[in-house]
LOLUMMI-48115 format. One line per field, with one value per residue: residue number from 1; x, y, z of N, C-alpha, C in turn. Coordinates in steps of 0.02 Angstrom, whole numbers, always signed. Example, Ala and Ser with C-alpha at 12.3 -4.5 7.8 and 13.67 -1.06 7.14 Angstrom:
BEGIN
resi <- c(1:2) .
nxx <- c(+660:+642) .
nyy <- c(-284:-112) .
nzz <- c(+390:+354) .
caxx <- c(+615:+684) .
cayy <- c(-225:-53) .
cazz <- c(+390:+357) .
cxx <- c(+660:+645) .
cyy <- c(-165:+2) .
czz <- c(+390:+394) .
This chain:
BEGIN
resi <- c(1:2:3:4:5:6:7:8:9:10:11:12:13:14:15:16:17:18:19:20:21:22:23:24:25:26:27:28:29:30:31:32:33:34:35:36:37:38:39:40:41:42:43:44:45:46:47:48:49:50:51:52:53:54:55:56:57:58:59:60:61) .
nxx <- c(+781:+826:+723:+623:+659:+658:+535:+478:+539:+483:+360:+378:+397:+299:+132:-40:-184:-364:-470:-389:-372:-266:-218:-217:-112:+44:+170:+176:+239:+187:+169:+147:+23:-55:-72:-117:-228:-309:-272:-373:-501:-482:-528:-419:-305:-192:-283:-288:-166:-150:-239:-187:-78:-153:-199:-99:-31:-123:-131:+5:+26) .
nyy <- c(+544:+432:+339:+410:+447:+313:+306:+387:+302:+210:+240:+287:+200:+100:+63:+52:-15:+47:-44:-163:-217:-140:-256:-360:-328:-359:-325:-331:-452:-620:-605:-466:-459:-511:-445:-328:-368:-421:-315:-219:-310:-295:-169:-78:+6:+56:+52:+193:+216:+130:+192:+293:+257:+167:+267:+368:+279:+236:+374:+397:+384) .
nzz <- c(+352:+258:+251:+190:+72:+19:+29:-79:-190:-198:-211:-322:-411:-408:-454:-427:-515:-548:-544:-441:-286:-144:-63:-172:-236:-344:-301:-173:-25:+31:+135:+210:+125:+205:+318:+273:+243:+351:+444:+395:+396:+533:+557:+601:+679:+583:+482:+423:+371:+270:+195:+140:+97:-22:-81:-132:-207:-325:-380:-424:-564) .
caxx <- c(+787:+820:+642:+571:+701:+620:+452:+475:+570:+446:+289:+387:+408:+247:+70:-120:-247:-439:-481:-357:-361:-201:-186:-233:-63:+107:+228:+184:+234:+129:+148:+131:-22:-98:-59:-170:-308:-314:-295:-416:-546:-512:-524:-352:-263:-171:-308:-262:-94:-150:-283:-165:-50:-187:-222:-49:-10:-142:-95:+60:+51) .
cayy <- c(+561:+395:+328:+468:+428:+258:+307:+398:+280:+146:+253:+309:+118:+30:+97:+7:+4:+68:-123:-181:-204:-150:-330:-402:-317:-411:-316:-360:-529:-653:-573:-415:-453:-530:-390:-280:-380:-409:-230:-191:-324:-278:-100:-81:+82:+35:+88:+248:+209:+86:+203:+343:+218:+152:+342:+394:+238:+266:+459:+421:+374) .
cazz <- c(+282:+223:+263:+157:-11:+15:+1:-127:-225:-182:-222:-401:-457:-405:-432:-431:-565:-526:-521:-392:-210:-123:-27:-217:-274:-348:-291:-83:-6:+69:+248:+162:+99:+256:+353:+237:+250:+420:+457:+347:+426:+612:+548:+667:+670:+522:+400:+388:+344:+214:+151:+138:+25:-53:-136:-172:-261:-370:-409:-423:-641) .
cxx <- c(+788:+764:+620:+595:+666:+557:+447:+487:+496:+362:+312:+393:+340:+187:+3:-151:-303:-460:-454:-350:-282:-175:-162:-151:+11:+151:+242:+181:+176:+114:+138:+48:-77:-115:-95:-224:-334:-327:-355:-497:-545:-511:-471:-329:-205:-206:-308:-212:-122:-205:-245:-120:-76:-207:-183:-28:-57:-150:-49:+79:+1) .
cyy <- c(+498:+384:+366:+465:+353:+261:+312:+376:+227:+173:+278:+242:+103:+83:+31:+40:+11:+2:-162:-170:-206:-219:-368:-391:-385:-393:-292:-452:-540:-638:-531:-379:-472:-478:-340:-292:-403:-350:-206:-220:-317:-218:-72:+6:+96:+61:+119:+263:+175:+133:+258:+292:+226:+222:+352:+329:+219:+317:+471:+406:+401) .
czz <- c(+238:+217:+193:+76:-16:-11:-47:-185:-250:-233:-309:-467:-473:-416:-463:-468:-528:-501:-470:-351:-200:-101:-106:-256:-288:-292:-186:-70:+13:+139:+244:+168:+171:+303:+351:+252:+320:+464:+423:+381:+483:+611:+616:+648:+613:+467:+395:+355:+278:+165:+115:+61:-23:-123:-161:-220:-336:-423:-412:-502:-665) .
């Protein structure tokens, strides 16, 4: 349950403009951010997770 008050908290603060890559965002560190794009270029099992983000943090304002 906590987990899930997190998300939600997390996905009600922060959201990405049309123009912005998730890695490109502020509000992920620098390991964060590497993490994204890494996953992202060894197309890892990760990008579904990140793509799934990637949508709701857009539809979420």
């Amino acid at each position: 349950m906590q987990m899930k008050i997190i998300s939600i908290n997390f996905l009600s603060e922060h959201y990405l403009e049309d123009k912005i890559k998730i890695a490109d965002t502020s509000f992920f560190n620098t390991g964060q951010k590497s993490f994204i794009n890494q996953s992202i270029e060894q197309d890892s099992d990760w990008c579904e997770v990140i793509d799934k983000m990637d949508v709701r943090l857009r539809g979420t304002h």
